[in-house]
N, C-alpha and C positions, 0 to 999 in steps of 0.2 A: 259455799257461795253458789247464789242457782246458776244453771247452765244456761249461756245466751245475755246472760245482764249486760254485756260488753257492746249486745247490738243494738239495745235497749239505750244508754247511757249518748253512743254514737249520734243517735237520731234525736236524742231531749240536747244532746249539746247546737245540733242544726237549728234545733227551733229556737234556741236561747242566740245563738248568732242571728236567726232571722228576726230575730224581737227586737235585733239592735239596730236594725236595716241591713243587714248584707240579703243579697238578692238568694234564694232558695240555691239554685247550681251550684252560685258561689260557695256558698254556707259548707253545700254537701262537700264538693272536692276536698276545700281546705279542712272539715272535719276528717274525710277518712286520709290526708296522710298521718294522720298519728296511730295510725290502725295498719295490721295487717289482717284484710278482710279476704275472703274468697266471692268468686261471682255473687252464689246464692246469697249469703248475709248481703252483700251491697244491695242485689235487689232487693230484699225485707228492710233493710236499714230504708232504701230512696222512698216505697212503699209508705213505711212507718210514717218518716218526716212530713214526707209531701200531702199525706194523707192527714197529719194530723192539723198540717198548714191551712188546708183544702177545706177542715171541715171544722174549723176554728171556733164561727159561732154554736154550730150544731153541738158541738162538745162543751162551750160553757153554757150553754141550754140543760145539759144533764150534771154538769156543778150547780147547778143554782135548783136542781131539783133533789139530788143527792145531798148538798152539803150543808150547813148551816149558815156558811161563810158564801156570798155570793160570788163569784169568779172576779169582780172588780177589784174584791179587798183577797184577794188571793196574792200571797207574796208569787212577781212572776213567775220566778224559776219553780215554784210549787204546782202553779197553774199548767205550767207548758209539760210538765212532766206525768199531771194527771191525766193529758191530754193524751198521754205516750200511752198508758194503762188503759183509757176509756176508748181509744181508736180499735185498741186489739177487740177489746171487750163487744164495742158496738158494730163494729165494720168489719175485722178481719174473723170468719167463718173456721179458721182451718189452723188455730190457736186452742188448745186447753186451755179453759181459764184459769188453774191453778199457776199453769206457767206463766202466764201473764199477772198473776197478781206479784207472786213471788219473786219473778223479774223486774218487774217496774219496783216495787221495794227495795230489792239490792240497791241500785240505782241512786235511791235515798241514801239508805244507811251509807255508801261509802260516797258521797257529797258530802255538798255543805250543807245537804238536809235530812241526814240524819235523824237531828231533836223530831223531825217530820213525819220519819217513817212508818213510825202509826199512824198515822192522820190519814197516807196515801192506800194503808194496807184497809182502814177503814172504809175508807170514802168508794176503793174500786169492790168491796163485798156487798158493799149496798146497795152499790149497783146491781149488781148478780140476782141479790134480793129483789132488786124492784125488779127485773127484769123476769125473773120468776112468778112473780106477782101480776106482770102485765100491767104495772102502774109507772107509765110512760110519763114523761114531759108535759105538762098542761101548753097545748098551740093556742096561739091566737084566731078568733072565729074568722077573721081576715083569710081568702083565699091567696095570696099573694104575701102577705106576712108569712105566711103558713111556708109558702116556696121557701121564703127569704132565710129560716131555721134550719128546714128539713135540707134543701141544698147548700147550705148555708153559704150565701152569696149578700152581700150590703143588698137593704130594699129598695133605695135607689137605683139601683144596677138592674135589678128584678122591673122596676116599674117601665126603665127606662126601654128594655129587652121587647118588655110586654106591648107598648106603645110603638113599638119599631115591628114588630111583624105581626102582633095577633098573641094570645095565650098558648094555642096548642103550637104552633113554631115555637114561641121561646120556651116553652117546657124543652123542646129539645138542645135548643141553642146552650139553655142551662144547664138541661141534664150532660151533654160533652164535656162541660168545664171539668167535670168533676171524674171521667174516663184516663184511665191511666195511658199517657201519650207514646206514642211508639217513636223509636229512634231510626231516623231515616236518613241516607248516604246519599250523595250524587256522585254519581261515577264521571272519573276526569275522560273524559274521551280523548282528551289528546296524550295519555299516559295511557289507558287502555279500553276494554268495553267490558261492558257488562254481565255477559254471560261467563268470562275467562274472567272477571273477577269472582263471580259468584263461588266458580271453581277453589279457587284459593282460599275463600274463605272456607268452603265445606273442607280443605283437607287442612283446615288450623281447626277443625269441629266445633265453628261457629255458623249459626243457623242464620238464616235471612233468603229474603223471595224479592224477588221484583212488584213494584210498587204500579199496579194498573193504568195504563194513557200515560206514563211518563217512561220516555225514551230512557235514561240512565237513571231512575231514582231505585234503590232496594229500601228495603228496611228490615234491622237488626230483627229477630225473633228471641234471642238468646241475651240474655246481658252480659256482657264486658266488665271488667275488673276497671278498664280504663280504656276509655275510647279511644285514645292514643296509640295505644299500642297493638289494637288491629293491625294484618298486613296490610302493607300498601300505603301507612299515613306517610311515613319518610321520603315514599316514592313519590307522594301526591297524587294516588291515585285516586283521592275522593274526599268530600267535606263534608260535614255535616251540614245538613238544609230540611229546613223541613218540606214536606211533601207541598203544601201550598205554596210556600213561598218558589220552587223547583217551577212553577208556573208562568212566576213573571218574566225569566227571560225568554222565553219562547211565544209569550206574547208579544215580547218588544220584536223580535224577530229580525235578529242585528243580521248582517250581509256581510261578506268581506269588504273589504272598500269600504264600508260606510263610515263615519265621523259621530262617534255617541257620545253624549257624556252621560256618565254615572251620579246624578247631584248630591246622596248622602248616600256614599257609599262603605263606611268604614262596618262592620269591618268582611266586607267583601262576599259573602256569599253570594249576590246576582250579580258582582263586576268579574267574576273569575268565571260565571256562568254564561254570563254575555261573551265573554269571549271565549271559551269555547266554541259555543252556538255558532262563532265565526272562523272557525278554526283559527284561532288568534289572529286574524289577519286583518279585522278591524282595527280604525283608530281612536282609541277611548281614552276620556280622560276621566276620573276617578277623583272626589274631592270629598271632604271632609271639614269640619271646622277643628274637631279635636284630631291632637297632634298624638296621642296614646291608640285611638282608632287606629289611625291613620297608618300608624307602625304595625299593628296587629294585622291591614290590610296590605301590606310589604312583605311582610314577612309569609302570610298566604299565597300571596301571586310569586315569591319565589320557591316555596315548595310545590306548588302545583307546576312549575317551569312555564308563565306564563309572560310573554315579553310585549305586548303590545297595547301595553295598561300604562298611562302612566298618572301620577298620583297629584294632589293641589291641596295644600291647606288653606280652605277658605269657606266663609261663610258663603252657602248656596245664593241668598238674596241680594249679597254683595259682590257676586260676579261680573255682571255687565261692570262694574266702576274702576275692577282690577283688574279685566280681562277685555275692555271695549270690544277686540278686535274679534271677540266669539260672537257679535250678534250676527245673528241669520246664517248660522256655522253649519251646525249637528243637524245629521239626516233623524238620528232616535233622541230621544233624553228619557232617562230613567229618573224618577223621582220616587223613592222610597222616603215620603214625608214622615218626621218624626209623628206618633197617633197613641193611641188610647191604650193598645197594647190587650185591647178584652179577647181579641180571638187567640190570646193568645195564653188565657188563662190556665186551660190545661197543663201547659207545660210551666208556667211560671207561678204556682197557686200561691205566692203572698201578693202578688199584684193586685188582687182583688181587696186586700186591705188599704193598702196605700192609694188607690185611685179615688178620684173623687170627680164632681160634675163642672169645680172651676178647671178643675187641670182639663179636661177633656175641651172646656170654651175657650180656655190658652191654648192649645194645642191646633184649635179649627183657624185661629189667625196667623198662626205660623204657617200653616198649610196653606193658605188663601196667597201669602205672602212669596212664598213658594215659586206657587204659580204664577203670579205675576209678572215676579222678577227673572222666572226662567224662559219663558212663553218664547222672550223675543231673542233668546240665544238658538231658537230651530228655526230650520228652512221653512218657505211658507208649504213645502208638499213635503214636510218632513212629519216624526210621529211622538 
């Protein structure tokens, strides 16, 4: 049996959950508890998946060159697995190809694709072949189709990118999507700071730096088995956030004393952040329409020890009707508008499949509505 098929196997199971709709994180976590993985495989396994998620179309561009059968009339779970074979092959540098053909075939043979596993041991050698050959993929003479492959992003997404800043910005806007995203902490200030965490972390021989103009953010260097079990999650010394988002509460720039409300806050990364910022001594109130959020957001602000949140199930637009007596209340209001989720592809790479241009024109009237309906619950010299 080749060595490593098990990492192999791991990562085509993520992409057959992500085929089904579970969201990429999700897919991974619930895949590797059937595993007992070490760091390094997790990171090649997260790598693998995400990478194979990330560059979907660019990889049945080289099925439909290699195979006889185009990637449409590909039984899924065949498709998603040659995907796992042709990522190593085309992307990852620091792989033998024998290992990677030989492992992506184990793979077969002990599935339910088996009868298969010539087809896959096939299809990844002629690869090798063309590649040797220099007889690439036929592009479209379209320079923007051409992006739409090569980074493989839908061309609507590419056009839309392109008409939003100019060609040479969104080359890069697009070229990020596809950069492997770093995992970033925000340190609880009111549990401890940042440098005396840093420490702790180096003497558990996990790596991570501080994250430049941001007062508490680090970010991991090292991957975790499981980000749970960092020191310090039980204590609440810190959450996961990403480095942009660590921005918005310090734009809101909460006060002690002040009256904020949170409008979709679940599940809590800038409500537990906003208050901090105020040494908990603001009064916020935190709301949500879903009630699973909402708990997820309870259960945060009680491991970070955070008491001066408190929580509302309710639709943001439908506040003034349930709450009259908030208009003209809040010094801040936070509105983390449900959106598009594009900046945010990097870390989410099947998002790019499932979005489209009506969900994004649904999404602009839920925002418009938003604002409307929240405008007149802040002071007139509020923010």
């Amino acid at each position: 049996m080749a060595i490593g098929y098990l990492q192999r196997k791991a990562a085509w199971e993520i992409l057959i959950k992500v085929s089904f709709g579970s969201h990429s994180d999700h897919a991974l976590e619930k895949v590797l508890t059937n595993y007992q993985f070490n760091s390094l495989d997790i990171a090649f396994i997260t790598e693998l998946a995400f990478g194979c998620i990330r560059y979907r179309k660019f990889l049945d561009l080289w099925i439909d060159h290699i195979s006889t059968k185009p990637y449409q009339k590909q039984p899924p779970k065949l498709r998603w697995l040659l995907h796992i074979g042709l990522y190593q092959i085309l992307k990852m540098d620091k792989i033998p190809f024998s290992a990677t053909i030989s492992t992506t075939v184990e793979v077969a043979k002990v599935s339910d694709l088996k009868g298969l596993s010539g087809t896959v041991n096939a299809i990844l050698r002629n690869t090798l072949r063309n590649l040797e050959k220099e007889n690439f993929p036929h592009l479209p003479s379209d320079e923007l189709e051409k992006v739409s492959y090569l980074e493989s992003l839908p061309l609507w997404l590419v056009n839309e990118i392109v008409l939003w800043v100019g060609l040479e910005e969104a080359m890069n806007i697009i070229k990020s999507f596809n950069k492997r995203p770093s995992i970033d902490l925000r340190i609880n200030s009111l549990r401890t700071d940042l440098n005396q965490f840093l420490k702790e972390l180096q003497n558990h021989n996990i790596k991570a730096k501080k994250i430049n103009e941001l007062k508490n953010g680090i970010s991991l260097t090292s991957n975790p088995r499981s980000i749970k079990n960092l020191p310090g999650y039980k204590d609440g010394k810190w959450v996961v956030q990403d480095r942009s988002s660590q921005w918005v509460g310090a734009l809101l720039d909460p006060k002690c004393g002040e009256k904020i409300l949170d409008a979709c806050a679940a599940p809590g990364s800038k409500t537990t952040h906003i208050a901090e910022l105020s040494n908990d001594e603001a009064e916020i109130l935190a709301i949500d329409r879903s009630e699973k959020r909402l708990n997820i957001l309870k259960s945060n602000l009680e491991r970070l020890n955070i008491k001066g949140v408190d929580t509302f199930k309710a639709d943001a637009c439908n506040l003034i009707s349930l709450k009259p007596e908030l208009i003209a209340y809040f010094d801040k209001i936070l509105i983390d508008a449900p959106c598009s989720g594009i900046g945010t592809l990097g870390r989410n790479p099947d998002l790019r499949w499932s979005l489209n241009k009506k969900k994004i024109e649904e999404l602009i009237i839920i925002q418009e509505r938003l604002l409307e309906n929240l405008l007149p619950l802040l002071k007139k010299v509020g923010r």
